[in-house]
N, C-alpha and C positions, 0 to 999 in steps of 0.2 A: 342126763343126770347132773342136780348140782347139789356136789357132797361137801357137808358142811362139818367141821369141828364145835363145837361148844365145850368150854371148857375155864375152869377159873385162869387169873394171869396167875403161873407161878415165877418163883426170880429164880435165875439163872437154872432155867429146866435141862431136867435128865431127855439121854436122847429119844427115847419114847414120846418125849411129848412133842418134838419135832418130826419126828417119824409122821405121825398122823397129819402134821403141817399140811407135810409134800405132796399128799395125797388130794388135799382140798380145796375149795374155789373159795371157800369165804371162813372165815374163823369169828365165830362171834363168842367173843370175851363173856364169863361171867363172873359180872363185877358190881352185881345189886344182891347178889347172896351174901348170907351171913358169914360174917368169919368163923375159920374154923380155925382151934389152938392145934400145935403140935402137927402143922401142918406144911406145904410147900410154897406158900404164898408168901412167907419171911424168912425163909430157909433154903438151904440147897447142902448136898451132899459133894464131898471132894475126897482126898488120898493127900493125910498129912505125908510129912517128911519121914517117919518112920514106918510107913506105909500101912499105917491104921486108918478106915475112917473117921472122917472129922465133917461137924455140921458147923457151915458158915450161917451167921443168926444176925435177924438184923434186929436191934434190940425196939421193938413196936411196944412193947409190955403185951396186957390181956384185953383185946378191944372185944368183949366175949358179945357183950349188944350191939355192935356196928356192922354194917354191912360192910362189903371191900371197899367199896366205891367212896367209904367214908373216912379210911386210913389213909391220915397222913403222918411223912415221918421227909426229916431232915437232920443230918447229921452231915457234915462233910467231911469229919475223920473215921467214920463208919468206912467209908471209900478205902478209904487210905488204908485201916487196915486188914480189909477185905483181898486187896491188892499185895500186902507186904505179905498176907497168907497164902497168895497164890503164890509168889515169888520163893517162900521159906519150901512150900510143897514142893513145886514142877520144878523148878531152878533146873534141874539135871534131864529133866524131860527132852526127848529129842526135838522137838517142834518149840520146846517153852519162846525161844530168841523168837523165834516168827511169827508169834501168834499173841506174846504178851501183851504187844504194843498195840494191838487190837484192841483185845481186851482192857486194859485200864480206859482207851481211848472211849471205849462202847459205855462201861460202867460209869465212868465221869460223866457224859454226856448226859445220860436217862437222869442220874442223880441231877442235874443242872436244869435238865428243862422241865421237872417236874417234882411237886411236895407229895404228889398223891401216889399211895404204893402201889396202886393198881398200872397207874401211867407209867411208869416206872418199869414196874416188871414187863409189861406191853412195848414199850419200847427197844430195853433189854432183847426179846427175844425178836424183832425186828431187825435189830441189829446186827442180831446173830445171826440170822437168816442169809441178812444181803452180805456178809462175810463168807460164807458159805454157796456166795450165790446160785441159792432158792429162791425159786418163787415163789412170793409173798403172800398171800390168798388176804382179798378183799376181807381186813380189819373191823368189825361193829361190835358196838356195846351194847349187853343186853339193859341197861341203864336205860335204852332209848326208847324202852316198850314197856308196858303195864306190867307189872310185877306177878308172875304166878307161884304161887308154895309149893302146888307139886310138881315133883320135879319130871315126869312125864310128858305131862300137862302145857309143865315150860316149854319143855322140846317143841311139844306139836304145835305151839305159839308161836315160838319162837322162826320155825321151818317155816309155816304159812305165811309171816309175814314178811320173808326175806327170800322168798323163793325157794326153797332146800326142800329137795325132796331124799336125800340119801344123809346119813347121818353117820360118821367114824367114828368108833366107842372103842374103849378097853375091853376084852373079852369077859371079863370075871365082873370088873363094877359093874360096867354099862348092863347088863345081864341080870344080877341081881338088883339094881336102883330103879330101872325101867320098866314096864311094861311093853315091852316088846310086839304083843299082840295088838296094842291100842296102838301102837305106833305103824303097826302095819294097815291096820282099820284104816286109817289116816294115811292113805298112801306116801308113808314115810320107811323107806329100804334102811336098817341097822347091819351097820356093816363092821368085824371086828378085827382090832387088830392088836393080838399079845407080844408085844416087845418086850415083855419083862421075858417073860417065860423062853420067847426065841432071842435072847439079847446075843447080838453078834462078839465075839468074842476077841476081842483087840490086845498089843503089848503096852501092859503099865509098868513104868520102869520102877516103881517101889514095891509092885506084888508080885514079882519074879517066885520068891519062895513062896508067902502067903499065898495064891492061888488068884485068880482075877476076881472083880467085886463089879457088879452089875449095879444100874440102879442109880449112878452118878452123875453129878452135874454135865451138860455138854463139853464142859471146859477141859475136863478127864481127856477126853477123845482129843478135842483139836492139840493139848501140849504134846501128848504122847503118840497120837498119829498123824497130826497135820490137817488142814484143811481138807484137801482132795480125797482123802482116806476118809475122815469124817460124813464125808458127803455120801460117799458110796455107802456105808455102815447105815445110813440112814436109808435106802432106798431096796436094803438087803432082800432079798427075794422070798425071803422068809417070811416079811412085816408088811407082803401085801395086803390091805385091808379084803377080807371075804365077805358075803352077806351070807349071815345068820337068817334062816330061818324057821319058825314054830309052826307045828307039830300038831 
């Protein structure tokens, strides 16, 4: 079996979408699909200082006709105050000292070696990975292959031409977006795994009272539990991917 993620870059992803990472041998980026607004691809979710959710934005405007692959943005006090928000939120976080200096170090860098938002967020979560040291799964862009519109259609293109015959989906999208059947026709195994629904349940030192808030950036996890806690939260016994089969 070689199980593959496909999946847009988002910036600074919730731990679900590394979940699936750990699982795979190759992750192939999609990042010749259209943008979508109000989405993850310029956004990420964190726990202000008062321990309400707060969306970090990174200001792209509405590229509503561009694909991913054709956003770029530059800003280098975007950073800065990306960074002063994480510091205003976690500051009191138990882990925030040990794991800050990660972070600005990971976030500068992606912002430095790259205008394109897609490279950007890719790199980002690279970053975060070898922080966490995970193993990486062989990076490709579906940019590097003929562009298909349906998004099934893409899969089984996508799988054939990269070797993949196992594929890790979300239980709920991947389910309703796919055709599941044709992907099996196509000797392609769908295999699912709900992290939202199973999210392991961690200490955040601002939702003490408020109740824990699932669903948020990875950076949640490393201030408030540390690296090594992090890593295990991602491999939870819960969130092992199963294969789906139809009926």
């Amino acid at each position: 079996m070689t199980k593959v993620v496909i999946h847009q870059p988002y910036f600074i992803p919730w731990m679900g979408y590394f979940s699936k990472l750990v699982y795979a041998d190759k992750f192939i980026v999609l990042d010749n699909v259209k943008y979508s607004a109000r989405h993850y691809l310029d956004r990420t979710q964190i726990i202000n200082s008062q321990g309400n959710l707060m969306w970090i934005k990174l200001p792209i405007g509405e590229p509503i006709h561009k694909k991913i692959d054709e956003i770029y943005f530059s800003n280098a006090n975007v950073v800065k105050k990306i960074i002063q928000n994480l510091h205003s939120s976690y500051s009191k976080a138990r882990f925030f000292k040990n794991n800050i200096p990660h972070i600005e170090s990971i976030l500068t860098d992606s912002f430095n070696e790259s205008d394109l938002l897609s490279e950007i967020n890719i790199s980002i979560g690279i970053k975060i990975m070898e922080l966490l040291t995970l193993n990486v799964p062989q990076i490709i862009r579906s940019s590097q292959f003929e562009a298909v519109d349906d998004a099934t259609d893409r899969i089984i293109m996508l799988c054939k031409e990269n070797q993949c015959d196992t594929i890790i989906g979300g239980s709920v999208n991947g389910i309703e977006i796919h055709n599941i059947q044709k992907l099996t026709n196509n000797n392609i195994a769908f295999l699912l795994q709900d992290y939202f629904n199973n999210h392991p349940v961690y200490y955040q030192t601002r939702r003490t009272q408020l109740g824990f808030a699932k669903g948020l950036s990875i950076v949640d996890s490393l201030f408030n539990e540390g690296a090594e806690k992090t890593k295990l939260l991602l491999y939870d016994k819960k969130n092992i991917p199963i294969q789906y089969k139809t009926f």
